[in-house]
TORVOTI-315285 format. One record per residue (C-alpha): residue in one letter; residue number from 1; x, y, z. Coordinates in steps of 0.001 Angstrom, whole numbers, plus 500000, padded with zeros to 6 digits. Layout:
// residues N
type | seq | px | py | pz
A | NUM | X | Y | Z;
...
This chain:
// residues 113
type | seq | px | py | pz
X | 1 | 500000 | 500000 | 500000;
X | 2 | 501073 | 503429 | 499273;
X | 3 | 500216 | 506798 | 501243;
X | 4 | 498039 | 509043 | 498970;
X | 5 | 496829 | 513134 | 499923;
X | 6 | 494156 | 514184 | 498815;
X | 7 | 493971 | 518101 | 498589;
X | 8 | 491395 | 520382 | 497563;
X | 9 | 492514 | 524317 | 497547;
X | 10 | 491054 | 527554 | 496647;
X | 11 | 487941 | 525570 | 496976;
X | 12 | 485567 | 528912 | 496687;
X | 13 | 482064 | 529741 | 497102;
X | 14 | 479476 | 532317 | 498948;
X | 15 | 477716 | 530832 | 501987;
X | 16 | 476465 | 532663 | 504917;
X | 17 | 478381 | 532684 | 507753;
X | 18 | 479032 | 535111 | 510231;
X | 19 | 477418 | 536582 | 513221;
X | 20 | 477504 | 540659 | 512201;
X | 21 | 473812 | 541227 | 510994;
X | 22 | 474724 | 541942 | 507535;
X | 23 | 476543 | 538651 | 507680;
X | 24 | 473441 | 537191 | 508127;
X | 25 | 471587 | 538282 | 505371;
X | 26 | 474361 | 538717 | 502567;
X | 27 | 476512 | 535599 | 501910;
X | 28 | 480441 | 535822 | 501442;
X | 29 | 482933 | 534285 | 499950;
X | 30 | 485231 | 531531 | 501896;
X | 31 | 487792 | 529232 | 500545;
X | 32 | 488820 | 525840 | 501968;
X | 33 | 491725 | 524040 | 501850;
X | 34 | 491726 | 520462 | 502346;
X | 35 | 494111 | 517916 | 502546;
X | 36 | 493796 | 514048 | 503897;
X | 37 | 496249 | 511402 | 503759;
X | 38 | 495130 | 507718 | 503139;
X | 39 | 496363 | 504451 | 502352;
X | 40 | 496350 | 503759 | 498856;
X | 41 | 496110 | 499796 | 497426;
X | 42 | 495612 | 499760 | 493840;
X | 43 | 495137 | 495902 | 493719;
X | 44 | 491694 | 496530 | 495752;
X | 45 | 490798 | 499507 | 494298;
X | 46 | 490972 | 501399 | 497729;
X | 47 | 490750 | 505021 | 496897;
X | 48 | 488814 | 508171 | 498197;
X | 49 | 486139 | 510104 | 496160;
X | 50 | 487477 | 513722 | 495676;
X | 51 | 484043 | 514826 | 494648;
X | 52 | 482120 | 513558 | 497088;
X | 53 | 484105 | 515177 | 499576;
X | 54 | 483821 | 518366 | 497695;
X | 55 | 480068 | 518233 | 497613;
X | 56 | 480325 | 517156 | 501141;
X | 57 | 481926 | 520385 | 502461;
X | 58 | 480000 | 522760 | 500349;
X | 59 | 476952 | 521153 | 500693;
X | 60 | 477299 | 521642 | 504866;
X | 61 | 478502 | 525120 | 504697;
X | 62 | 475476 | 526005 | 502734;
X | 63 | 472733 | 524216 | 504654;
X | 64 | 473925 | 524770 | 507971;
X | 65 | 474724 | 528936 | 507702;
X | 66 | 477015 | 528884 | 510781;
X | 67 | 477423 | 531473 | 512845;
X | 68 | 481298 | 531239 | 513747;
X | 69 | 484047 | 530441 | 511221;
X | 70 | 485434 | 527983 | 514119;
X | 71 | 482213 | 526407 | 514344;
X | 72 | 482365 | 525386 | 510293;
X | 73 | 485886 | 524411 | 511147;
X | 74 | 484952 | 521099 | 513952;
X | 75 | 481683 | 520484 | 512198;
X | 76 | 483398 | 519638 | 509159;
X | 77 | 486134 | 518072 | 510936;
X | 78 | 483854 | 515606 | 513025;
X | 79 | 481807 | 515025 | 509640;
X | 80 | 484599 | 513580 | 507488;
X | 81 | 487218 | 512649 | 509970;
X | 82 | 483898 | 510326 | 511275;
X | 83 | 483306 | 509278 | 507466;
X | 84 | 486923 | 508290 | 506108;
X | 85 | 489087 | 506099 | 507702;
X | 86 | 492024 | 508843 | 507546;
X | 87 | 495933 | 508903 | 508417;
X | 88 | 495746 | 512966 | 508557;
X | 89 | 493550 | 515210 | 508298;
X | 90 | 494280 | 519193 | 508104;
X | 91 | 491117 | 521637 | 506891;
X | 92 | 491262 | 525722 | 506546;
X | 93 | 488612 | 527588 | 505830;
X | 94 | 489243 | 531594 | 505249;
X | 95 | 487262 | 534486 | 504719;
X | 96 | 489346 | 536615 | 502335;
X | 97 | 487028 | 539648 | 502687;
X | 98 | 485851 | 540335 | 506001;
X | 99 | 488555 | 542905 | 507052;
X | 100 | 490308 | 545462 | 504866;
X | 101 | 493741 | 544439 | 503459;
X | 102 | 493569 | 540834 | 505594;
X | 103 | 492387 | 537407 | 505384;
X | 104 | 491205 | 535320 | 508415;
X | 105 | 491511 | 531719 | 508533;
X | 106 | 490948 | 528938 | 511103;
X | 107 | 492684 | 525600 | 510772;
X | 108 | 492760 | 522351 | 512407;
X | 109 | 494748 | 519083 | 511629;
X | 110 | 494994 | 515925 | 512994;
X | 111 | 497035 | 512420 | 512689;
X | 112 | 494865 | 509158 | 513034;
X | 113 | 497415 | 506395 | 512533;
């Protein structure tokens, strides 16, 4: 078997997130970065969706319109750290926009095996 990453960057798209009241009502844009490390066997075929997870993350982000950036962060954690059987996992989400001439970000990572 052979250790494979997956990573997803600049993932972008507007969602509403935020707990300022014009956060609220206007969505933003926030990019994730994700990367997960998993044991790759060719000879069974054992390999990770990229689009699912994709779908996955945006999908959540949309639907669940959280209020704090760190909040997204360990929701989306728990979600797919629960659903893949993962070495590593490491997601960042940033809002590029929300303060004049800076980007925020929160990050979290993790090792499994």
């Amino acid at each position: 078997m052979k250790k494979m990453s997956i990573i997803i960057e600049n993932f972008k798209f507007q969602t509403i997130i935020g707990i300022l009241d014009f956060e609220r009502i206007n969505s933003q844009e926030i990019i994730v970065f994700l990367q997960a490390d998993y044991k790759f066997d060719i000879k069974n075929r054992t390999f990770i969706d990229y689009a699912i997870i994709y779908k996955l993350i945006k999908d959540s982000m949309i639907n669940m319109k959280f209020k704090l950036i760190e909040e997204a962060l360990i929701y989306l954690f728990d979600l797919i750290s629960q659903k893949y059987n993962f070495n590593y996992l490491k997601i960042k989400i940033t809002k590029p926009s929300i303060l004049l001439n800076a980007e925020v970000s929160v990050e979290m990572e993790e090792n499994f095996a």
